[in-house]
C-alpha positions as CSV (number, residue, x, y, z in Angstrom):
1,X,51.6,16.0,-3.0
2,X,47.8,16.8,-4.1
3,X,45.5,14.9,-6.2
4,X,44.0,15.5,-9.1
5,X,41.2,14.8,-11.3
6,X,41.1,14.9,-15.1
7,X,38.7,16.5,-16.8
8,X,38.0,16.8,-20.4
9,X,37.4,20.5,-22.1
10,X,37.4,21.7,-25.7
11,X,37.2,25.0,-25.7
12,X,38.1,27.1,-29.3
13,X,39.6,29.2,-27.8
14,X,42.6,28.8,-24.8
15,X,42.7,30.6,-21.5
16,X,43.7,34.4,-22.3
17,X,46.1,34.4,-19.6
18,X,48.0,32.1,-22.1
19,X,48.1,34.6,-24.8
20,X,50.7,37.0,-23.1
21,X,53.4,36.2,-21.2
22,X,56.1,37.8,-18.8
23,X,59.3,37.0,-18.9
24,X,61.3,37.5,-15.8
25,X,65.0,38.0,-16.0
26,X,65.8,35.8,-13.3
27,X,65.0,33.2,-15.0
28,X,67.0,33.7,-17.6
29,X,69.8,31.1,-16.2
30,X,67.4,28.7,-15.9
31,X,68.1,25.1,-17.9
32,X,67.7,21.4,-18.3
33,X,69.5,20.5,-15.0
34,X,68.8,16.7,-14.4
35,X,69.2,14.0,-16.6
36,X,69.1,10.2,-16.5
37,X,72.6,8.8,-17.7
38,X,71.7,8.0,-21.3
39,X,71.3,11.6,-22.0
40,X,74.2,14.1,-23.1
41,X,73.4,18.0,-23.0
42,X,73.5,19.8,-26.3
43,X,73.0,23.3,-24.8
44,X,70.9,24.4,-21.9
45,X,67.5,23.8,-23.5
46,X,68.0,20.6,-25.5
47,X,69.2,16.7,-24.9
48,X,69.5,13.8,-27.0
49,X,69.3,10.3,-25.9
50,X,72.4,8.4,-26.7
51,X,72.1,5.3,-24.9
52,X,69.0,3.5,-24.5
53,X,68.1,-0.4,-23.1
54,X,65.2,-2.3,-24.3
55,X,62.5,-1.5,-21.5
56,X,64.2,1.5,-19.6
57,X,62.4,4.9,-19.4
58,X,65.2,7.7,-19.7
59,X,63.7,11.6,-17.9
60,X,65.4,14.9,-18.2
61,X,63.8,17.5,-15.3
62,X,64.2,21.2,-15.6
63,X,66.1,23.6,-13.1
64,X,62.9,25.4,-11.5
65,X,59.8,24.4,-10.0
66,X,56.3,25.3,-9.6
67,X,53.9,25.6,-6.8
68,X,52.1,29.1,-7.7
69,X,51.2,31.3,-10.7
70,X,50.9,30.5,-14.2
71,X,53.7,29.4,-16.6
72,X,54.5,28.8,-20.2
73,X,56.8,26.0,-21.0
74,X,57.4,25.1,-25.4
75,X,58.4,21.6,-25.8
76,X,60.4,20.3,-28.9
77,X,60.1,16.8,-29.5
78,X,60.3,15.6,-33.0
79,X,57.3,13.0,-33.8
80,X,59.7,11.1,-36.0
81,X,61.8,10.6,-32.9
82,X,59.8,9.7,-30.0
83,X,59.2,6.0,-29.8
84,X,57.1,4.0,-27.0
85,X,57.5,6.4,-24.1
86,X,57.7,9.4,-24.8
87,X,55.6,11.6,-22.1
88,X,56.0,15.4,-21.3
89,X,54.5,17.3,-17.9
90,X,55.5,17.6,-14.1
91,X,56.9,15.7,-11.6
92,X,58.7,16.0,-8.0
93,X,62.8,16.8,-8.2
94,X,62.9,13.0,-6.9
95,X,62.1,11.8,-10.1
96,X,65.6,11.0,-11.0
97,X,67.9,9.7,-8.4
98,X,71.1,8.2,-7.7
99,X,75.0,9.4,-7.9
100,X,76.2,11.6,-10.5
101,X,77.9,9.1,-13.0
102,X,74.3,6.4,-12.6
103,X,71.1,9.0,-12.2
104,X,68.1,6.7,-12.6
105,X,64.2,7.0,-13.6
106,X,62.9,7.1,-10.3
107,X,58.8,6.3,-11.9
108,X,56.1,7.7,-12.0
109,X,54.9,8.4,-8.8
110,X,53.6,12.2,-8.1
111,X,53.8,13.2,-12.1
112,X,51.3,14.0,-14.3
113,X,52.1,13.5,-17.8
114,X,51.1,13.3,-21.5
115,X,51.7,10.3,-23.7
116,X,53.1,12.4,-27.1
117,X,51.3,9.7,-29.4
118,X,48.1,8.7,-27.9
119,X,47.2,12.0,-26.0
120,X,46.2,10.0,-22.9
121,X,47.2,11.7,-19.9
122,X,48.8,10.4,-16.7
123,X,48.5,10.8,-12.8
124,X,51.5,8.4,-11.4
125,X,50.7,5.4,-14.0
126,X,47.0,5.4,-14.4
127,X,45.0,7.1,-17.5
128,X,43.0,9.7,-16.1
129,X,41.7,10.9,-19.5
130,X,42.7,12.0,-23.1
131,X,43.3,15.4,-25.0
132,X,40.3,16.2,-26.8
133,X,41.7,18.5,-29.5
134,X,44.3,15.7,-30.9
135,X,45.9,12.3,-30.8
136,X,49.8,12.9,-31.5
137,X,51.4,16.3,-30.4
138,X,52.9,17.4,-32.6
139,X,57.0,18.7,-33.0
140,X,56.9,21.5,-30.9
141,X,54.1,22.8,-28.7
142,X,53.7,24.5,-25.2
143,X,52.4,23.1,-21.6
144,X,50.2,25.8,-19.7
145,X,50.9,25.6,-15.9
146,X,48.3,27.5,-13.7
147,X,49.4,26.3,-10.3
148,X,47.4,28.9,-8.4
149,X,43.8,27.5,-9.8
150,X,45.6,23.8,-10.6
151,X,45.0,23.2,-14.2
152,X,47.8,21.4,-16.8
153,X,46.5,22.3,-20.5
154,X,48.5,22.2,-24.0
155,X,48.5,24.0,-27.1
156,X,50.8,25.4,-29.9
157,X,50.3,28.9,-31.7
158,X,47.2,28.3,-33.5
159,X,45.3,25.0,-31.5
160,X,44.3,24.5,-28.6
161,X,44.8,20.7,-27.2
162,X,42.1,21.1,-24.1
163,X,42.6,20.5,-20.3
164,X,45.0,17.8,-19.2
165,X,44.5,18.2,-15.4
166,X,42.4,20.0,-13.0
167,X,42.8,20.7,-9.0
168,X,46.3,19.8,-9.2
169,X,47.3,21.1,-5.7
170,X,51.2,21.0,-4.4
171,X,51.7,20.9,-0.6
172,X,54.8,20.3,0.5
173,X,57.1,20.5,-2.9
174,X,56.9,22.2,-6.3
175,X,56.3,20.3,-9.2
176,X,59.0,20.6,-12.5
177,X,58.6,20.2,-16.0
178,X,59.9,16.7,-16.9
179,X,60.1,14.5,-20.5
180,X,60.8,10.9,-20.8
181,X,61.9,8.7,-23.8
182,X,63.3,5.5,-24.6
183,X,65.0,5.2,-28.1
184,X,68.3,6.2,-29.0
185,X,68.4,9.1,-30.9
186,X,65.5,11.1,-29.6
187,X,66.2,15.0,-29.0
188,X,64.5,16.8,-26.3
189,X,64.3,20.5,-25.6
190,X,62.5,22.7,-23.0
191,X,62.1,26.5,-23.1
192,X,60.7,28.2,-20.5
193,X,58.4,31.2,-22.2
194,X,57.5,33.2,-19.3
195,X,54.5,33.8,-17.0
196,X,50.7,33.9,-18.3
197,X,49.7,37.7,-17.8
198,X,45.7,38.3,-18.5
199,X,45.4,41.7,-20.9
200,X,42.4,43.6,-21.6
201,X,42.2,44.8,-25.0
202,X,44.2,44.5,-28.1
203,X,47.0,42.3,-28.6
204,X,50.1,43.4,-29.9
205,X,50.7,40.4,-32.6
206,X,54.6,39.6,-31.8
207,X,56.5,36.9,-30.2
208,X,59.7,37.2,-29.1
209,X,61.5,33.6,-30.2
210,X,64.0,34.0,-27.3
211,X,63.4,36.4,-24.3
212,X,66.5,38.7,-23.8
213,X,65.2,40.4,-21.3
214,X,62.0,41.5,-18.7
215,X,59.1,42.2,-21.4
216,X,55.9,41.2,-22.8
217,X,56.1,38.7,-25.0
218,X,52.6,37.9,-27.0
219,X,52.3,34.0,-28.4
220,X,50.2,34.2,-31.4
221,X,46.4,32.2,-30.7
């Protein structure tokens, strides 16, 4: 696993490679595949957190990993049901562990993560810096992954929340999208949007809610 170094960055406008994105059939099946053992699976894109102990992290990973090009994740997360920890970003596939019936929060140890309700952003357990362009995130918003020049930024249709990480490198594993939470009740869902495409020119001002197919799909800046 790389390091990385955080670095703080408010532009107005976010990377154009984030404005259109490609999404590729084969990933069509992919899905919220690991959870720790307070979660139960609603569909393949959402959780919620049904059994919770004072002081234990919960973490739901997602089918497919990362290690090159650039990626569009949304994030649901309802503010009004986060609680303490409540984090979103990547991590290794070991992050949970353990046998089927007892899968466990492994820590933090090769993520790097977002705290939902102070913006402070994570490597392993130590604050590397803070979102300049807000302090909660808010319900729903996306995670832009450009593994190939190792940046982690965040935004929704309209803002831009700055640069979370930069020269994240991956050597010898991909890196997943994870969340964690702690109280009961929280609800969790991932959707993979596609891959960041850059476009010269015009945009075509659409966006597809749910990819059926292989197509360009344009999220609104």
């Amino acid at each position: 696993m790389g390091t990385s170094a955080s670095v703080i960055e408010d532009f107005s406008e976010r990377p154009a490679w984030t404005k259109v994105v490609k999404f590729n059939a084969n990933f069509y099946n992919d899905k919220i595949l690991d959870t720790t053992r307070g979660f139960r699976q609603i569909n393949n894109n959402s959780v919620e957190l049904t059994l919770s102990t004072k002081g234990t992290v919960e973490c739901v990973r997602w089918s497919r990993g990362f290690n090159t090009g650039k990626h569009v994740i949304e994030f649901i997360f309802p503010v009004r049901l986060r609680g303490r920890h409540a984090r979103v970003g990547l991590g290794p596939d070991s992050v949970i562990q353990g046998a089927s019936n007892d899968r466990k929060w492994q820590g933090t140890k090769g993520t790097y993560t977002i705290d939902l309700t102070t913006g402070k952003a994570y490597q392993d357990q130590t604050v590397v810096g803070r979102l300049p362009g807000t302090s909660v995130m808010p319900d729903w918003f996306f995670m832009f992954v450009d593994m190939d020049n190792g940046t982690v930024q965040f935004g929704s249709d309209h803002l831009y929340f700055g640069t979370a990480f930069t020269n994240v490198n991956v050597t010898n594993e991909s890196l997943y999208p994870i969340a964690t939470a702690s109280v009961t009740g929280a609800i969790i869902g991932i959707i993979y949007r596609g891959q960041g495409k850059e476009v010269n020119g015009p945009l075509r001002k659409k966006r597809s809610i749910i990819p059926e197919k292989l197509h360009d799909v344009v999220v609104k800046s």
